[in-house]
N, C-alpha and C positions, 0 to 999 in steps of 0.2 A: 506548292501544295503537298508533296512527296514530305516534307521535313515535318509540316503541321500532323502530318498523317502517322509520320514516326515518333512524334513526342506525345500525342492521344494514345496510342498503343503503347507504349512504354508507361504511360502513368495509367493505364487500365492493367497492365502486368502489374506492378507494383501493391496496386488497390488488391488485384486477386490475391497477391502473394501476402497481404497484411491480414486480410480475411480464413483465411490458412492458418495463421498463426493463432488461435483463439483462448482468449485469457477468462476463464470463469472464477468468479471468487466465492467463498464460502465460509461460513463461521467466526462472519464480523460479527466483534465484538469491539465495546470502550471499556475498560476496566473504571468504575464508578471509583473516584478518586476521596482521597482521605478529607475530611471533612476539615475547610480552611485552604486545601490545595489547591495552587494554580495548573499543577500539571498530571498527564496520568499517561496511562499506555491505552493502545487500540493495536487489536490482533487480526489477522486474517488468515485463510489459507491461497495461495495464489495458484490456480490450477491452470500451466499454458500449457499447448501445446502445438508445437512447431517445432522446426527442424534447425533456425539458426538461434543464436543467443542473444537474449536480449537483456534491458536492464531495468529494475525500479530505479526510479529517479527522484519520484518524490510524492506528498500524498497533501489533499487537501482536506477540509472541513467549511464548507461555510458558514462564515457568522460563526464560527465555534469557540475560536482560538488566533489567539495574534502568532503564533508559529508553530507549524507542521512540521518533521522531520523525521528521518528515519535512522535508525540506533542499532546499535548493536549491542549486547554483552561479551566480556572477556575476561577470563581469570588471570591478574597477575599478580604474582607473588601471594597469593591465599586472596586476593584479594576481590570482590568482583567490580567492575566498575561498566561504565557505558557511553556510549560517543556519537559521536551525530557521524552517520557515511554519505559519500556523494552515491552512489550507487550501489542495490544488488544483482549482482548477476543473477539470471535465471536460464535453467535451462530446460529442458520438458519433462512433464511431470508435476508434483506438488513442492511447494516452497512454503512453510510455515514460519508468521511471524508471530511469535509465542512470549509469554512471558521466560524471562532468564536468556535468551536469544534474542534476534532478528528482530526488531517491533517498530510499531510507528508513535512516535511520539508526540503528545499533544500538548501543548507550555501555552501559559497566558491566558487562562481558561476564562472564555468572558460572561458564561453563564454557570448554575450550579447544573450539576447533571444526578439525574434521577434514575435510578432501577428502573428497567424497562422500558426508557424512552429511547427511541431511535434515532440517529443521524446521517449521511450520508456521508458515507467516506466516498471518494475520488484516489485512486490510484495511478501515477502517471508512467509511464515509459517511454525508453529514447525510441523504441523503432516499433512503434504500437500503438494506436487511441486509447484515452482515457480510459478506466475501464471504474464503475462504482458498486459502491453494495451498502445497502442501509445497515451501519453497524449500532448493536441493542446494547445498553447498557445495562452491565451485569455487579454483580457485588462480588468482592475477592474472593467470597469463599464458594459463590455459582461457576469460577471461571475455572474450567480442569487441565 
């Protein structure tokens, strides 16, 4: 009975300590993609805050898109380009996934997307639940 009673209390620590950690998102957006396009960017701000490091991992869309992903930008040689990452580290505070940086990418677009309509991004992390926020699609020259 003693061992049952110490793994309930261990995973009631754990849950507190996850709750602790609180991930608020803000200023989803899709960037409305060029007309003909299969794929486009989606931005967010990731506001956590907690005391260990955690990491994005990865982001969904339902029914949106045949593959999610998350990118970065980098200059080499004059050059810019962009890459699919396994993870970003986050640590507390704000973490902006912006156009020219950090973003999530959306490839294989199975519907057209319209100014103003909203989707439901899903953000995932390794040591955190889910966390979502309805992102509004915007036109390139609405997004600052």
């Amino acid at each position: 009975m003693h061992a049952q009673e110490h793994s309930e209390s261990q995973r009631a620590t754990k849950q507190s300590a996850i709750k602790q950690r609180a991930i608020h998102l803000s200023g989803c957006i899709i960037q409305a993609p060029i007309p003909g396009a299969k794929a486009t960017g989606a931005y967010v701000t990731i506001n956590y805050q907690g005391s260990a490091t955690i990491a994005l991992v990865g982001a969904a869309f339902a029914d949106l898109a045949a593959r999610v992903e998350i990118h970065e930008m980098t200059m080499k040689n004059g050059t810019m380009s962009m890459q699919a990452i396994d993870k970003l580290t986050l640590n507390s505070g704000d973490t902006q996934l912006k156009k020219g940086g950090y973003h999530v990418m959306i490839m294989g677009l199975q519907q057209e997307l319209l100014p103003n309509e909203t989707y439901t991004m899903t953000l995932m992390f390794d040591q955190h639940p889910p966390a979502t926020c309805e992102a509004v699609v915007k036109s390139v020259a609405d997004i600052h």
